[in-house]
C-alpha positions in Angstrom: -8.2 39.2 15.6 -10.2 38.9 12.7 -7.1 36.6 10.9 -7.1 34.7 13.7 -10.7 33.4 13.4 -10.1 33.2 10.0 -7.4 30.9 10.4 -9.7 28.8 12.8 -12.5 28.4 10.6 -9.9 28.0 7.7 -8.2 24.7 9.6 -11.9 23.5 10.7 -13.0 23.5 7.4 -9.9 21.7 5.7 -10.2 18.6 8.1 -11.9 15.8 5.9 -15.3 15.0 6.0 -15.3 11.6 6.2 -13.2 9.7 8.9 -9.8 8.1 7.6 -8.9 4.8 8.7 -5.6 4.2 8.7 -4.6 1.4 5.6 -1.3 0.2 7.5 -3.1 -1.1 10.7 -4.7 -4.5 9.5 -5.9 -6.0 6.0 -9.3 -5.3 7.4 -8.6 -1.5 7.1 -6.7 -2.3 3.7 -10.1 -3.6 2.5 -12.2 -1.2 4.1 -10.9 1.9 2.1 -9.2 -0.4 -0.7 -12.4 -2.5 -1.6 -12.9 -0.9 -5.3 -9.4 -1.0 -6.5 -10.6 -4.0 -8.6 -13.5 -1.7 -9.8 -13.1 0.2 -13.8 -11.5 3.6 -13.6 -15.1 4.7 -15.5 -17.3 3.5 -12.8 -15.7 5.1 -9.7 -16.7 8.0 -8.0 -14.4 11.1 -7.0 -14.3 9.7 -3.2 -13.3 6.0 -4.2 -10.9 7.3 -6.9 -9.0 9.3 -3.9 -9.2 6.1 -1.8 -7.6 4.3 -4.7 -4.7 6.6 -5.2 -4.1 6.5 -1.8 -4.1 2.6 -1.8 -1.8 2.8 -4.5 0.7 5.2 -3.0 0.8 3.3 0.7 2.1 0.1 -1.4 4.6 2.1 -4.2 5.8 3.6 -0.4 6.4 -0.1 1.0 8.1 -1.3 -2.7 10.5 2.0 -2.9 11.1 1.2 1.1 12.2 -2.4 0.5 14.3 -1.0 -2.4 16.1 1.5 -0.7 16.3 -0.7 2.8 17.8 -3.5 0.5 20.5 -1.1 -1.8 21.4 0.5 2.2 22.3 -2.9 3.6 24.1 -4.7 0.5 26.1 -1.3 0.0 27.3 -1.5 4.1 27.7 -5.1 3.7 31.0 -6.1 3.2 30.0 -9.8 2.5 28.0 -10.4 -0.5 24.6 -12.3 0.9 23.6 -15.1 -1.1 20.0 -14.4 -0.5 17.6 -13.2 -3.1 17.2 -9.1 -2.8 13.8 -9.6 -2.2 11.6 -11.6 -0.4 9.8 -11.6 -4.1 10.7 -11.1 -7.6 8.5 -8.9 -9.6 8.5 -10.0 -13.2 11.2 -8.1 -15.7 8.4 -6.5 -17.3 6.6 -3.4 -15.3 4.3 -3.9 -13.0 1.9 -1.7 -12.3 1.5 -0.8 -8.8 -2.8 -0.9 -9.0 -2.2 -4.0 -10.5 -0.6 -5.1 -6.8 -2.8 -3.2 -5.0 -5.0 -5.9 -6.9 -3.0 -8.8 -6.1 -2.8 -7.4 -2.2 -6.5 -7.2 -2.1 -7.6 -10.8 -3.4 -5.2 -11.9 -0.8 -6.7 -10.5 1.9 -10.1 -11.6 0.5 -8.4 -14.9 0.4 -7.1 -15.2 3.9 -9.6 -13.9 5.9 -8.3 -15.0 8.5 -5.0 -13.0 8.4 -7.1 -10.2 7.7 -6.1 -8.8 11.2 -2.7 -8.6 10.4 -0.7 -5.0 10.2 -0.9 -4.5 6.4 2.5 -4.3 5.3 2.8 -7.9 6.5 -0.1 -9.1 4.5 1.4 -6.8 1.4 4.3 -8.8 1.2 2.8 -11.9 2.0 0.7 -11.4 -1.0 3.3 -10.0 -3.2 5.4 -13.3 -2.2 2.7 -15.3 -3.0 2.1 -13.4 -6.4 5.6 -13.3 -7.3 8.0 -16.0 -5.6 11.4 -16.2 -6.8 12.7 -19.1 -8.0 15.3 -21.3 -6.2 
């Protein structure tokens, strides 16, 4: 019995204290808990730091996504596509991904009026507009 309520009050006490809004509904979200990713690494508190990373992570989740949707289908297609492998093309040179979640964010700030968009639309949309490929 006693492990029992030890378990409870364990799982009570892991939920988070603060509510978590979920970045891929709309930009509005995205900006919500994304709003200091433009902020210095120096100036940020534990909480926003945490926000950041996770920020960062939903978007390296989308890139590595289109990566592996876009090796899948050119590896089962039997007919090379003369289409560019990505609706963008990030520059040779690394690109960081808080430097996107930068880009993603003026973007949003940008368009407010897509703001209520799912955000993986408005990622791409901003990573398009950041990073077109060339014709």
């Amino acid at each position: 019995m006693k492990s029992c309520v030890a378990l409870v009050v364990f799982c009570a006490l892991s939920i988070p204290a603060f509510p978590a809004s979920q970045l891929s509904d709309s930009g509005n979200d995205f900006l919500s808990e994304c709003s200091t990713l433009d902020k210095e690494a120096s100036s940020l508190t534990n909480v926003e730091m945490l926000k950041n990373l996770s920020c960062v992570f939903y978007i390296r989740g989308l890139m590595d996504g289109t990566t592996y949707e876009d090796a899948r289908i050119l590896a089962e297609s039997s007919v090379k596509l003369k289409l560019p492998a990505y609706p963008f093309c990030l520059p040779a040179e690394s690109v960081q991904f808080l430097q996107l979640g930068r880009v993603v964010l003026k973007y949003i700030r940008d368009n407010p009026e897509k703001a209520h968009l799912q955000t993986s639309v408005l990622v791409f949309a901003a990573v398009r507009n950041a990073f077109p490929c060339s014709k």
